[in-house]
ZABA-187596 format. One record per residue (C-alpha): residue in one letter; x, y, z. Coordinates in steps of 0.5 Angstrom, whole numbers, plus 500, padded with zeros to 3 digits. Layout:
// residues N
aXYZ...
//
This chain:
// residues 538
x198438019x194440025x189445024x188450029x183455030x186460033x192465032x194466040x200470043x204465049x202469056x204475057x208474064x207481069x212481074x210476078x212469075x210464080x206459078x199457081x197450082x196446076x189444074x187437074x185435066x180430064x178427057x173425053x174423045x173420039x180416040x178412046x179416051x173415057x173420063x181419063x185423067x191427062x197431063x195438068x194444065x199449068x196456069x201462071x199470072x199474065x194477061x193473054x191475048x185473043x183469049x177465051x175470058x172467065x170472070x170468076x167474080x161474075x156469077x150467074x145460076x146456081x146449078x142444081x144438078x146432073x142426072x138420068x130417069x128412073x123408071x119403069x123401063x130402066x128397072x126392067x132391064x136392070x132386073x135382068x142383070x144379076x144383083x151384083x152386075x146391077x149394083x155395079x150399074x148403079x154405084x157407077x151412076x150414082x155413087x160418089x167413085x161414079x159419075x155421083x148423079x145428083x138428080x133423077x126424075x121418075x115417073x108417076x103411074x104409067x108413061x111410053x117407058x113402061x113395060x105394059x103402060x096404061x096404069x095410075x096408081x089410084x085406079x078406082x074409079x070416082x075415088x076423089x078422096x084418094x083412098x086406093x092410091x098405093x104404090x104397089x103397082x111399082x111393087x109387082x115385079x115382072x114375071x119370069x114366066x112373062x118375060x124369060x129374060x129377067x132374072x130378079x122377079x122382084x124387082x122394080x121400079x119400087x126398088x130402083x128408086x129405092x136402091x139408088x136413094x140408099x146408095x146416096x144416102x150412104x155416101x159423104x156427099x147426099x146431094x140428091x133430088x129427084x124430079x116427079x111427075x104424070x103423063x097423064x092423071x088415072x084415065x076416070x079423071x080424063x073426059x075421054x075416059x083414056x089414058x090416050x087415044x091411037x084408033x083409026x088415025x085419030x090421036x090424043x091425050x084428053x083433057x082432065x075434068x075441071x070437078x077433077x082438079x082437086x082429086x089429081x092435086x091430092x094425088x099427086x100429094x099422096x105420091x109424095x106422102x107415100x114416098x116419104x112413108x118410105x124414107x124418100x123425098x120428092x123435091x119437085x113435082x110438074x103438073x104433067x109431062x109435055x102438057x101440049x101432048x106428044x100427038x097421043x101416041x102414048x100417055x099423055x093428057x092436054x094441059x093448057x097454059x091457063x088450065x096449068x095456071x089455075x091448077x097451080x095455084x088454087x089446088x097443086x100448091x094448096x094440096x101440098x102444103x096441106x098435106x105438110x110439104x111446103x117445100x116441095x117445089x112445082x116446075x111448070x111447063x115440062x115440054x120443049x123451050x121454044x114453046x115456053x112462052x105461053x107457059x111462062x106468061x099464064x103462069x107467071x102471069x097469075x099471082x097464085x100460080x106465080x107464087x106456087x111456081x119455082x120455076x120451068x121444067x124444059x126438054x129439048x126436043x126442038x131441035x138436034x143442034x139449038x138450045x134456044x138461048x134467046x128464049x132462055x135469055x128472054x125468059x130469064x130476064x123477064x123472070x129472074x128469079x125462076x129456075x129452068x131445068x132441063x128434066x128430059x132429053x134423049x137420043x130418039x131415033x138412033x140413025x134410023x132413016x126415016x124415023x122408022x123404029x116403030x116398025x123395024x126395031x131392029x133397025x136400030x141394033x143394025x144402024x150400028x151404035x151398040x159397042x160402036x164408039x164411032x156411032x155417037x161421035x159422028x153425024x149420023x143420028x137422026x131424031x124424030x123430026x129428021x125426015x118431016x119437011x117443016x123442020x127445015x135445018x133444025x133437025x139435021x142428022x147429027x153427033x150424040x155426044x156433040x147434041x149432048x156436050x153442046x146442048x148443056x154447055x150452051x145451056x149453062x151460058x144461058x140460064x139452065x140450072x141443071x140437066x136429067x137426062x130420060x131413062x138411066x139405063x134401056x136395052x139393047x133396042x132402046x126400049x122396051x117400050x111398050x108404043x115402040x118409042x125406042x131411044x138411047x140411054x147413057x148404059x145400054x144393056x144386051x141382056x142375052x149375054x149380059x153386055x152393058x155398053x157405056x156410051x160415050x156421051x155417059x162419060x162426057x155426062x159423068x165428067x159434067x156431073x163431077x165438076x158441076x155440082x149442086x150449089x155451084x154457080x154458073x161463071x159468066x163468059x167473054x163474049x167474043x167465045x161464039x166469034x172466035x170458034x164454030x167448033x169449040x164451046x165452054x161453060x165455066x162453073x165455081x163451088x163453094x171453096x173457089x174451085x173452078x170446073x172449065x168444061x170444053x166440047x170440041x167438034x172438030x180437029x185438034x186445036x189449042x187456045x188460050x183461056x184467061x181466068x181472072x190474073x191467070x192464064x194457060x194454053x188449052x189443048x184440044x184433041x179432035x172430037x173431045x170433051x175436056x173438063x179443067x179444075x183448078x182453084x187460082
//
């Protein structure tokens, strides 16, 4: 017998009974249903009761966008594919008959998902003038004599970015920004002289030198300027990525809140409008939510930096199951005005148990994800704090597709303007990777016999980017959601022309519910283990 959640009574019609027009449906769910289009929800003019209520006057953020990273480990992998199978990737991505990604990040010089790492893109030593900055490190292609399995020595991240600028730039709808930032700033920046330290059991990142702090602003300017040369546009930068470090286990540099502040204001900001790109937004931070605070206080406690900030870059790697909403709540409130975007996250462990990737790759073919749809429906991923005795019931194992839906849906009710999930596309392993910090992406490629696998939680992030697009605004909520459900959430968003996207993740077995927008109600069904998207114009 089917389970269902709630108790509901059937629309109470008023006088008018004239139907609206239908509301177009599409699923995602454990039984094999992919972005499938299903039978249209029909709303009517009623009230309902003990339903789920959106306010479409109530407005809250407006969304940024939906997207993956582009980098150096992605354009790898692509470049063992044949051209045409990879431009099929990629107009699957990004293309507007695609999943129409509005969003990437990108990295700038070398991070954990490069190929060989530990490189910048100015590597001469005591250049504050920038003068050797190029982009031609990511203009090297990979050497078939090197790697046997590429079958395209020429291309790279260079022509990644490149191919996936074109393909938005083609389209009708040209809505695309991309997110860029460092690991870390070329190593004769650094005090230690590193791009990061792993000998002897002694980790870190190191500290970028204070005489130091205008020649890193000037190159990350000249990053942008050099992509402008190109025809491409950086719309943001960070200062660094997870500025607290990741235990120097690969590039990585120290950056702390009051070092950050300072740097944001007297000469991140300074050196970019300088060099003529005003515009270009800075997202302090980028690292994990709950340890924002810190950040925000430094940040947007100094009056240069504040006025150089637009907001706060945030991943989620806290916590498998949480997306801190009071720490998003709090963080808004005191700071209205400021956007929080989510520029990384990921599946990192892949249902090896204990974290042990870094020694038996393999491990994660074996635990049974490539080509198995159960794998990312089911709790038995695990990530990189699963086994450590500190991280208490923050860390279970746990469902990718159900981390990702919750995590995004939770994230629009509370403040996140946007979500970029980490590399677009990764091989069969999760790599390479050249520290071993295997992990998934949305399009996983087994190269050997050109298998490109597209997970489940790609079509749940296809169907979220479809329906929530750039300059959409966030709908706020009935309350009583998280009351009446365990097993069921929803975020509700309105574009432009007063079309509203319903999108609903369900955890559990199959229900129905009724849901209320504004003079309008409908019964919702939902089958098991699904996501369900709803688009209606009342």
């Amino acid at each position: 017998m089917r389970n269902t959640i709630f108790l509901f009574a059937l629309c109470a019609l008023s006088a008018c009974t004239a139907k609206v027009p239908s509301a177009h449906v599409w699923l995602t769910s454990e039984a094999g249903d992919k972005c499938a289009e299903k039978e249209a929800v029909v709303f009517r003019q009623g009230t309902a009761e003990n339903a789920i209520v959106i306010n479409p006057s109530e407005t809250r953020q407006t969304i940024d966008g939906f997207g993956g990273s582009l980098t150096e480990s992605s354009a790898f992998v692509l470049a063992c594919l044949p051209a045409e199978k990879r431009q099929a990737v990629l107009e699957e991505l990004y293309g507007e008959n695609g999943a129409n990604f509005s969003m990437s990040r990108t990295q700038i010089g070398a991070s954990d998902f490069s190929v060989e790492g530990k490189y910048s893109l100015a590597e001469e030593d005591g250049d504050v003038e920038m003068l050797s900055f190029s982009l031609n490190r990511d203009k090297e292609g990979f050497s078939k004599t090197q790697y046997p399995q590429i079958q395209d020595e020429h291309y790279d991240l260079y022509h990644l970015m490149k191919d996936v600028w074109e393909i938005k730039q083609s389209q009708t709808d040209k809505e695309y920004r991309i997110v860029a930032n460092t690991w870390t700033a070329p190593a004769w920046m650094k005090e230690n002289k590193k791009y990061y330290e792993r000998e002897n059991g002694f980790h870190r990142g190191g500290a970028l030198l204070p005489e130091y702090y205008d020649a890193y602003a000037l190159y990350l300017a000249k990053y942008v300027e050099a992509w402008k040369a190109e025809g491409v546009d950086i719309w943001a930068l960070t200062p660094v990525n997870e500025p607290m470090g990741n235990d120097g286990g690969w590039e990585s540099m120290d950056f702390w809140p009051a070092v950050e502040a300072e740097f944001i204001g007297q000469y991140m900001r300074p050196r970019l409008d300088e060099s003529g790109f005003q515009d270009v937004k800075i997202l302090g931070f980028d690292q994990n939510i709950f340890e924002m605070g810190p950040y925000t206080a430094a940040i947007y406690g100094d009056s240069l930096a504040n006025a150089a900030t637009a907001g706060m870059a945030v991943h989620w790697y806290g916590s498998t199951i949480d997306c801190f909403p009071n720490v998003l709540d709090s963080v808004h409130a005191l700071y209205p005005d400021k956007t929080i975007l989510h520029t990384e996250g990921c599946i990192d462990n892949l249902g090896c148990e204990p974290w042990d990737g870094v020694t038996d790759p393999v491990g994660f073919k074996e635990s049974g994800w490539f080509n198995n749809d159960a794998f990312w429906w089911n709790k038995v991923a695990t990530d990189w704090a699963y086994s450590t005795r500190w991280a208490g019931d923050t860390h279970p194992k746990y469902a990718g597709v159900h981390r990702y839906a919750r995590y995004i849906i939770e994230g629009m009710n509370h403040w996140l303007t946007g979500f970029i999930d980490w590399n677009i596309v990764l091989d069969s392993i999760g790599g390479p990777n050249h520290v071993n910090n295997f992990a998934a992406a949305p399009v996983m490629i087994d190269y050997e016999n050109e298998n490109i696998y597209y997970t489940p939680y790609y079509f749940v992030l296809k169907q979220f980017s479809r329906s929530m697009r750039p300059g959409d605004v966030v709908l706020s909520l009935d309350s009583q959601l998280s009351a009446l459900s365990s097993q069921l959430f929803l975020c509700a968003t309105k574009n432009a022309e007063g079309q509203i996207a319903v999108n609903i993740l369900n955890t559990g077995e199959a229900t129905s519910f009724p849901l209320q927008i504004g003079e309008y109600c409908a019964t919702v069904d939902m089958p098991a283990n699904s996501v369900e998207t709803i688009l209606v114009k009342l």
